[in-house]
C-alpha positions in Angstrom: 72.2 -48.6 20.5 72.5 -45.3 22.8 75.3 -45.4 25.2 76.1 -43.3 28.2 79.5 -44.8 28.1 81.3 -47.9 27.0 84.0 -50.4 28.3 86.2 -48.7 27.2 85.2 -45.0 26.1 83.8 -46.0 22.6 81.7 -48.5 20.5 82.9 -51.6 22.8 80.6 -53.8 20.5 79.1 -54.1 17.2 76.5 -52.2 16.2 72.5 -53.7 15.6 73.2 -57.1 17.2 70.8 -58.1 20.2 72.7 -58.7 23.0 71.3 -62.5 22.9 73.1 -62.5 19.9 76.4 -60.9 21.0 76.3 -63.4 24.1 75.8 -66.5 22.1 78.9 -68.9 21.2 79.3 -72.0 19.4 82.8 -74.4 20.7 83.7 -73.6 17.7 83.7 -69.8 17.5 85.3 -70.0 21.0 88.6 -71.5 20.0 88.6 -69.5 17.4 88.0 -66.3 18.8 91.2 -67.7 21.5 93.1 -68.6 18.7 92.9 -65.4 16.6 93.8 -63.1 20.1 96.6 -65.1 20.7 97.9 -64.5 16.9 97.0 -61.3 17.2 99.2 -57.8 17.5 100.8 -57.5 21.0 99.2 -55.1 23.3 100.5 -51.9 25.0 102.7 -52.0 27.4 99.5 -50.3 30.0 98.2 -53.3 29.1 100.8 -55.9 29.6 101.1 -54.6 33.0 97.0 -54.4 33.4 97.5 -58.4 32.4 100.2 -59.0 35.2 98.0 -57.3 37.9 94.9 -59.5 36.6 96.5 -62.9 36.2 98.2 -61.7 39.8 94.9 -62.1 41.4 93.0 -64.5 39.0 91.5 -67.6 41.0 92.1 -69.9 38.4 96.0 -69.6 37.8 98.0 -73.0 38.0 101.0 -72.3 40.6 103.6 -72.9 37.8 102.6 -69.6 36.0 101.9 -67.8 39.3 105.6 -68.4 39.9 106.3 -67.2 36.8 104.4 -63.6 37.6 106.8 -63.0 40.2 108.6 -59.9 39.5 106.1 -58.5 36.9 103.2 -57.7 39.7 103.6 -56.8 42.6 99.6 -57.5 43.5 100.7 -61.4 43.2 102.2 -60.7 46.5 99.7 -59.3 48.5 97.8 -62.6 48.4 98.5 -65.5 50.8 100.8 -67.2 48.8 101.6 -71.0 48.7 105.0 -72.3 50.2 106.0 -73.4 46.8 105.4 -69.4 45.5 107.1 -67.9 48.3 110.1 -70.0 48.2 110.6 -68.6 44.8 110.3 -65.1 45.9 112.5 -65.2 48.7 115.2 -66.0 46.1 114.8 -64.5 43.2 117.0 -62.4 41.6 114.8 -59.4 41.2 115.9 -57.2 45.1 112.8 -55.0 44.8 110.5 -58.8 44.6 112.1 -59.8 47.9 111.5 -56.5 49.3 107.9 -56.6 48.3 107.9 -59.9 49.5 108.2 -58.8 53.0 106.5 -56.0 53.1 103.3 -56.7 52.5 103.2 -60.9 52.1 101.2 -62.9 55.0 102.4 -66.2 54.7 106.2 -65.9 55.8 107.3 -68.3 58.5 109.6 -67.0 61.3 112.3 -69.1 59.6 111.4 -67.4 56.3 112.0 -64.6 57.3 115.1 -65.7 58.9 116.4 -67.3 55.6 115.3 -64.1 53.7 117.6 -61.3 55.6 119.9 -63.8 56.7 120.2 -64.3 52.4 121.4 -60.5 51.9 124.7 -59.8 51.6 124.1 -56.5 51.7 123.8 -54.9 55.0 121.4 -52.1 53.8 119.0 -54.4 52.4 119.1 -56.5 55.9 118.6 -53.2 57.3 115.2 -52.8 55.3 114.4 -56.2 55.6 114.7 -56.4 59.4 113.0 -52.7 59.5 109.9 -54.1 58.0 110.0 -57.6 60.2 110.1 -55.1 63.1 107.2 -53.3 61.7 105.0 -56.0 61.0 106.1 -57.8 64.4 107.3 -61.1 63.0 109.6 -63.2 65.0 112.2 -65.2 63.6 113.4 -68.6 64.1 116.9 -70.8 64.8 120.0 -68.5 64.7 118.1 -65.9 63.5 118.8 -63.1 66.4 122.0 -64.1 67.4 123.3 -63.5 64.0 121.8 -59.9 63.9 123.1 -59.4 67.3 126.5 -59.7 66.0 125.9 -58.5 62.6 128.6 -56.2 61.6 126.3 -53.1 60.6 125.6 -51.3 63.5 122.2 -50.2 61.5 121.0 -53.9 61.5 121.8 -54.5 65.3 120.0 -51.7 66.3 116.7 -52.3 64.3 117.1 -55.8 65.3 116.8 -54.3 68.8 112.7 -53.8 67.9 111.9 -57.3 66.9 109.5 -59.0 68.1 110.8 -62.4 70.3 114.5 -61.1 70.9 115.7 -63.2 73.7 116.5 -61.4 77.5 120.2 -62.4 77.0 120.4 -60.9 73.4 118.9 -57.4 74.8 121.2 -57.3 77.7 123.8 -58.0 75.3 123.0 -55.1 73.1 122.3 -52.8 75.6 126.2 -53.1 76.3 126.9 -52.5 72.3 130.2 -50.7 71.3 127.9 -48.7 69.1 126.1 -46.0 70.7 122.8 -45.7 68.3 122.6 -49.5 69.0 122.2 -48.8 72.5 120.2 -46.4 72.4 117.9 -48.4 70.4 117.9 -50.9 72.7 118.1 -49.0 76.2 113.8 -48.9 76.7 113.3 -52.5 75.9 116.6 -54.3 78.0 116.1 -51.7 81.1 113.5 -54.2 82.9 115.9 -56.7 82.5 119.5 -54.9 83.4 121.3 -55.1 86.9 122.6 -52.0 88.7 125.9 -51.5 87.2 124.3 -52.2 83.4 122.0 -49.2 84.3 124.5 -46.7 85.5 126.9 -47.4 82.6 123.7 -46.3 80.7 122.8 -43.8 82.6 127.1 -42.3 82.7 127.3 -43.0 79.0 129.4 -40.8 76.6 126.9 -40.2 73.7 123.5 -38.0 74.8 121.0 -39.9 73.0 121.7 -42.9 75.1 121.7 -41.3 78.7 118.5 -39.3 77.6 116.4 -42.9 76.7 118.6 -44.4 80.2 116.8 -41.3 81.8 113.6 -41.8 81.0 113.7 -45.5 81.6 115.5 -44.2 85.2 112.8 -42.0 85.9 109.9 -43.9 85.0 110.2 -45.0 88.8 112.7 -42.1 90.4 110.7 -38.6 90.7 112.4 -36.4 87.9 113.8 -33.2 89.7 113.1 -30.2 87.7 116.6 -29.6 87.1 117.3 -33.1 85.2 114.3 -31.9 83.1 115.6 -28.5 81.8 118.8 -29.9 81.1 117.6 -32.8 79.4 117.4 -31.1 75.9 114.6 -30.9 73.2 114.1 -35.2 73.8 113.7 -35.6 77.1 111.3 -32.6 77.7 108.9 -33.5 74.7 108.6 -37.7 76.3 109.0 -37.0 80.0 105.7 -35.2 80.8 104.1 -37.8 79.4 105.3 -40.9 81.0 107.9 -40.3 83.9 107.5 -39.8 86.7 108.1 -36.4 88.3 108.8 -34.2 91.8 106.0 -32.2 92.4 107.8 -29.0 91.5 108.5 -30.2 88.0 105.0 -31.0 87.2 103.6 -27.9 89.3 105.6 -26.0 87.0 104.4 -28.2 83.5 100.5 -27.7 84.4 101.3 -23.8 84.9 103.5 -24.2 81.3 103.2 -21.3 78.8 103.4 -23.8 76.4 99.9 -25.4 75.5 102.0 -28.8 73.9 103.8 -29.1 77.6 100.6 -28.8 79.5 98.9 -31.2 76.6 101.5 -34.0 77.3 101.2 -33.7 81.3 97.7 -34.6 80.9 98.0 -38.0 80.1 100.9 -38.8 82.4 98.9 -41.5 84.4 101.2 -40.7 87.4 99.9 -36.9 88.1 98.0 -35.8 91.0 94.7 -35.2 91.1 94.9 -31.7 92.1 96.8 -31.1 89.0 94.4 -32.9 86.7 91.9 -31.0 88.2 93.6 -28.0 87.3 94.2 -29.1 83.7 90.7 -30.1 83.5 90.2 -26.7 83.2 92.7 -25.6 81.3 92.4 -22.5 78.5 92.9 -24.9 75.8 90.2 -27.6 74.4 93.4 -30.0 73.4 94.5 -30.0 76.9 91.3 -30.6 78.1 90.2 -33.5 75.9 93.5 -35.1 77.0 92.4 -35.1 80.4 89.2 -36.3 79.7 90.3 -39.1 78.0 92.3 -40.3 81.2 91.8 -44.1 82.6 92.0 -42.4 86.6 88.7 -40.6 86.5 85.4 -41.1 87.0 82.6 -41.0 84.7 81.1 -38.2 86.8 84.3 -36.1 86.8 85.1 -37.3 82.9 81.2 -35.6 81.9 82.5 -32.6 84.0 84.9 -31.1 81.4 84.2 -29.5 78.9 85.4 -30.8 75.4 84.7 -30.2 71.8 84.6 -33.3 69.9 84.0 -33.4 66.1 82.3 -36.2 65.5 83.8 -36.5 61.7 87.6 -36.1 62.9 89.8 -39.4 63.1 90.3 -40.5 67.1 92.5 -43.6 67.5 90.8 -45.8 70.1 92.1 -45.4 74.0 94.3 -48.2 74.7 93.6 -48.7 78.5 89.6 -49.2 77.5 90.9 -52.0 75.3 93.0 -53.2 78.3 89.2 -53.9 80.1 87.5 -55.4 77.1 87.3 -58.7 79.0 85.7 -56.9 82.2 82.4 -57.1 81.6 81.2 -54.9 84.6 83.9 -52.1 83.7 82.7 -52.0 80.3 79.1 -51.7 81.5 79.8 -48.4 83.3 82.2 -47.2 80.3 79.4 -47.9 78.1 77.5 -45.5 79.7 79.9 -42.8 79.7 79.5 -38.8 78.5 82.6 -39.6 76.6 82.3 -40.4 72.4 85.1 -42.2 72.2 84.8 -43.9 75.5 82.1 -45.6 74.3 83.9 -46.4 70.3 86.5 -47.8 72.2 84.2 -49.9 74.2 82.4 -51.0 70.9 85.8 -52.2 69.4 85.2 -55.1 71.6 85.0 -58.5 69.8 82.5 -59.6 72.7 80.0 -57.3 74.8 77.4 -58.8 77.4 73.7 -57.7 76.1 73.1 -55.5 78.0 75.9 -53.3 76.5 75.7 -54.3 73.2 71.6 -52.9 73.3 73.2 -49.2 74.6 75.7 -49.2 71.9 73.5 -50.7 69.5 70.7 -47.0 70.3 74.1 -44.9 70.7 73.3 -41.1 69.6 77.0 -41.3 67.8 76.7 -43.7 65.0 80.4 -43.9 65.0 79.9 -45.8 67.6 77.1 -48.1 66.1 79.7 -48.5 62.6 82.5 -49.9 65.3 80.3 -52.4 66.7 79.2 -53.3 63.1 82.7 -53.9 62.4 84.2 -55.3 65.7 81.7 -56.9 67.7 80.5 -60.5 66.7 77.0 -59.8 69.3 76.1 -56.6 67.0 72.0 -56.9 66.3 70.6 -57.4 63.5 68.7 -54.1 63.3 71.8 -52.2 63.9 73.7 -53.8 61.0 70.8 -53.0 58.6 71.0 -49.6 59.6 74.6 -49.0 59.6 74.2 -51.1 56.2 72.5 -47.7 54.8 75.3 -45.4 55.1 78.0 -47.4 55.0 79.9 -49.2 52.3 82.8 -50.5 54.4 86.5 -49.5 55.8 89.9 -50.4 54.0 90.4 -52.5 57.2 87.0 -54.7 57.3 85.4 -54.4 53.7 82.6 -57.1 54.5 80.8 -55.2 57.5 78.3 -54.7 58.1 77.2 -56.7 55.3 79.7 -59.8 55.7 78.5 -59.7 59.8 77.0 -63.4 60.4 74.5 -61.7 62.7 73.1 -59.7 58.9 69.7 -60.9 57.7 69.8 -63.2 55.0 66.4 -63.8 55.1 63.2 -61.8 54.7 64.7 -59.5 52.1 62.3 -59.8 49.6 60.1 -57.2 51.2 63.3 -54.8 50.1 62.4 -55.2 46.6 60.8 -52.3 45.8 62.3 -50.2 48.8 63.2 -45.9 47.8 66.6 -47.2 48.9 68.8 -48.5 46.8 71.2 -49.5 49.5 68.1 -51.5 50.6 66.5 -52.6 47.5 69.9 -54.5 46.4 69.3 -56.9 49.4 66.1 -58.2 48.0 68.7 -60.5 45.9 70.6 -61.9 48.9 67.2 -63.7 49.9 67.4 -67.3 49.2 64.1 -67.1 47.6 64.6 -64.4 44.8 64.3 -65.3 40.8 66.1 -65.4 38.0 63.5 -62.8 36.8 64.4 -60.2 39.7 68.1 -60.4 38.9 67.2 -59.5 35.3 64.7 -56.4 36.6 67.5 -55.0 38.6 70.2 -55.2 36.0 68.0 -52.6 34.3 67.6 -50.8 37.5 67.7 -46.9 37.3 70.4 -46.3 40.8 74.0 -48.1 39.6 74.2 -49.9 43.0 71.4 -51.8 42.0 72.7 -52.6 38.5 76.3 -53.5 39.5 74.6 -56.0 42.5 72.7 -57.3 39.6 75.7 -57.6 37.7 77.8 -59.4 40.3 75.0 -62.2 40.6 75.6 -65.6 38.3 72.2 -66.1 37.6 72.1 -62.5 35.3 72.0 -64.3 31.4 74.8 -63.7 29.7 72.8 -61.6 27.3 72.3 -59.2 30.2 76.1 -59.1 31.1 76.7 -58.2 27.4 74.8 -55.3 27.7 76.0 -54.2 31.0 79.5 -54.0 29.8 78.2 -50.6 28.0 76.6 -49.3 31.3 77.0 -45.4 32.2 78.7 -46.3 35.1 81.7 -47.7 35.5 80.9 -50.0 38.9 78.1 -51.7 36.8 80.9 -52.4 33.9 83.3 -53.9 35.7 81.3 -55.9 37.9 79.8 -57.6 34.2 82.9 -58.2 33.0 83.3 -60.3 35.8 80.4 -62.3 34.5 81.0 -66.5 34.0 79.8 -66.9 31.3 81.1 -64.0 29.0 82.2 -65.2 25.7 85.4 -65.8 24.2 84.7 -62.8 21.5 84.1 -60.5 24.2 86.4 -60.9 27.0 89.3 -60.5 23.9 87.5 -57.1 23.6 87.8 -56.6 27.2 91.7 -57.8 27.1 92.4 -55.3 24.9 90.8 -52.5 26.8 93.2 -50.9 29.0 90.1 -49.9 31.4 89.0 -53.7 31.8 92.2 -56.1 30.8 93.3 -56.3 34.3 89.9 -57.5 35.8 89.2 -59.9 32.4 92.4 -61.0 32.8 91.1 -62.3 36.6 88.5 -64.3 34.8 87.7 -67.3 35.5 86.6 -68.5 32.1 90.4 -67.8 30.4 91.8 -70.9 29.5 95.6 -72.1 31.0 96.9 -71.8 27.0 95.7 -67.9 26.8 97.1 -67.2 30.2 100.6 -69.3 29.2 100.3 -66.9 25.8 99.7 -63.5 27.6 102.5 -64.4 30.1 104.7 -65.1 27.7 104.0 -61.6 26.0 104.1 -59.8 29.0 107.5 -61.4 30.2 109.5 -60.9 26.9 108.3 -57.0 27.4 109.8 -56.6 30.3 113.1 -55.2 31.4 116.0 -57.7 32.7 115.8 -58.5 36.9 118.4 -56.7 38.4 
């Protein structure tokens, strides 16, 4: 049998059997095919740890032995755990699992996470642990804030400063900190909510960092003279053109700036005068003049006036004040229309669009544009998402569109079957009405897109899977080893395999015994929690 590449490199199966052969299996010749690979030699460690990664994300693991996994994979965490499975991480012994734990894990309550940095007696590793809460904009529960208000590192009272649901008395009382970086931290967030005397004790305070952030609050509402400005320092001068705001001689003198980055952060300062944006509208450089345009203040007809270069392959985050307006539908009808490429991506980030809007995006010249309604908006057409289906394959943050969009055909695909386009021609199986006999046509057809679709579907025979698992490319073997109703002989083979044990290990054919006996083999390999 000729081979453009195997599971796993070589001669995955025996030679001169017919893959109906190969994929046939007695009860018999199952358990014993189980019971010799649990007898057998023990793996490599690479794959003891492609076996912990697999069983992580296997759909048929009982709880019991997920709990077990914790510590040997960190994949088991990035799954929604149960409470039963978390509760386990949050105390075991293993620091780097609870670290793991919340960092990346979904299901944490806010009085999980409370119990889980309250639980360190360390105060570096509250510091991490209240760093990532921060980040990932969980809120805690009971005590939890008034302990890390008062907690005796100055590190954890000051990232406790970003959390998400401090109370207005906790920030006022850490805005009055003995610690200067705490107040500091806090200074931006407890402003709004500090009296007079609160804000000049800021604003006189001993250590620099905290009067510059009491500054900037200060002047968000008091015009910045030019001479608080140039003896601000480095801080001040880099944030202030950009949200403060400032005497006319000040910003007169930062839209005439030498320095493009100073003119660049004037720009967006929503407080400027029009004269001045006018001026920087037409400033020497394009990234001061894309700034401008990108400003909520003008109009459409002014925004089409300047002159921008926009790569239509470079990475723009969208503008926050466009998604401020998604709910106004008349707003986003004229910003639809705009001159503006990522006006009008920001406008198709929308979740909801009247149709009228949703048909200009859908024809938009920028098919950036067409891939963020695809991904955001539930009212994309059809049409659209077939299109947008052709070149793309899916971002890391929405993997289903366009495909996964419920406004996608799934009906009248048949007609795809015999398309030029593979991209296309794989849809002909999503029809309700395709055979068992075109799943077994494109498993042998000749683009690997096709083949691995084919591969993915139940109804392939197991024969078919078999013979797969030798395909050239590597997409088409790993989606067959994913295949029901492999047999026992061949998903050993596959355990074995460095390049498939992890995704035979997520099979959901492998008895509770063999995963009990590879778990055992993988925990007595590995090194003592610390």
């Amino acid at each position: 049998m000729a081979r453009g590449g195997t599971v796993g490199g070589g001669s995955a199966f025996v030679e001169g059997q017919g893959d109906d052969a190969r994929a046939t299996e007695t009860a018999e010749e199952r358990e014993a095919a189980w019971g010799a690979f649990l007898r057998g030699a023990g793996p490599s460690e690479k794959v003891l740890g492609e076996w912990a990664d697999g069983l992580a994300g296997s759909p048929v693991i009982p709880e019991g032995l997920r709990v077990r996994l914790l510590g040997l994979s960190r994949h088991l965490l990035w799954h929604p755990l149960p409470p039963e499975v978390v509760e386990a991480a949050m105390v075991h012994p293993d620091w780097e699992v609870r670290q793991w734990l919340a960092e990346v894990q979904p299901n944490l309550s806010p009085e999980q996470w409370t119990r889980l940095i309250l639980g360190e007696r360390e105060s570096r590793r509250r510091w991490v642990l209240v760093f990532l809460a921060a980040d990932r904009r969980a809120e805690l529960g009971g005590v939890g804030y008034e302990r890390l208000a008062a907690d005796s590192s100055a590190r954890v009272r000051a990232e406790a400063a970003r959390l998400r649901g401090l109370p207005v008395r906790i920030l006022v009382a850490l805005a009055a900190d003995a610690d200067a970086s705490v107040r500091a931290a806090v200074c931006r967030r407890a402003w709004p909510h500090l009296d007079s005397a609160a804000r000049q004790a800021l604003l006189a305070d001993p250590y620099g960092k905290v009067r510059v952030e009491a500054l900037l609050e200060h002047h968000r509402d008091h015009p910045m003279p030019l001479s608080v400005f140039d003896e601000g320092g480095d801080v001040l001068q880099e944030r202030a053109p950009r949200t403060c705001r400032l005497e006319r001689g000040l910003a007169e003198h930062l839209a005439r700036h030498t320095d493009p980055d100073r003119r660049r952060a004037l720009a967006g300062n929503p407080r400027l005068d029009p004269d001045l944006v006018a001026l920087l509208a037409q400033d020497p450089d394009h990234s001061v003049r894309f700034a401008v345009s990108t400003r909520a203040d003008l109009t459409e007809e002014q925004r089409s006036g300047i002159g921008i270069d926009f790569d239509p392959g470079t990475h723009y985050h969208p503008l926050d004040w466009v998604g401020e307006l998604h709910g106004d539908h008349d707003a986003l009808r004229r910003l639809a229309a705009s001159s503006h490429p990522l006006v009008r991506r920001s406008v198709a980030r929308a979740r909801r669009l009247p149709p009228d809007v949703v048909e200009v995006l859908a024809r938009d010249e920028d098919r950036v544009v067409q891939l963020f309604l695809a991904e955001s908006c539930d009212d994309a057409p059809a049409d659209m998402l077939v299109r947008v289906w052709q070149w793309s394959t899916g971002s890391l943050s929405v993997p289903d569109r366009p495909h996964g969009h419920p406004h996608f055909p799934r009906t009248d695909l048949l007609r795809h079957a015999d398309d030029p386009n593979p991209r296309m021609r794989r849809l002909a199986l999503d029809d309700p009405e395709s055979t068992d006999e075109l799943v077994e046509r494109f498993g042998r057809d000749p683009h690997d897109e096709v083949r691995s679709r084919a591969a993915a579907d139940p109804r392939l025979t197991p024969a078919s899977a078999v013979r797969l698992l030798d395909d050239p490319s590597g997409r088409v073997r790993h989606a067959a080893a994913r295949h029901p109703e492999l047999p026992a002989r061949v998903l050993v083979r596959l355990l074995r395999d460095p390049d498939t044990a992890q995704t035979a290990a997520r099979h959901p054919a492998l008895p509770v015994p063999v995963m009990e006996g590879m778990l055992r083999r993988i925990r007595s390999s590995a090194p003592a929690s610390s």
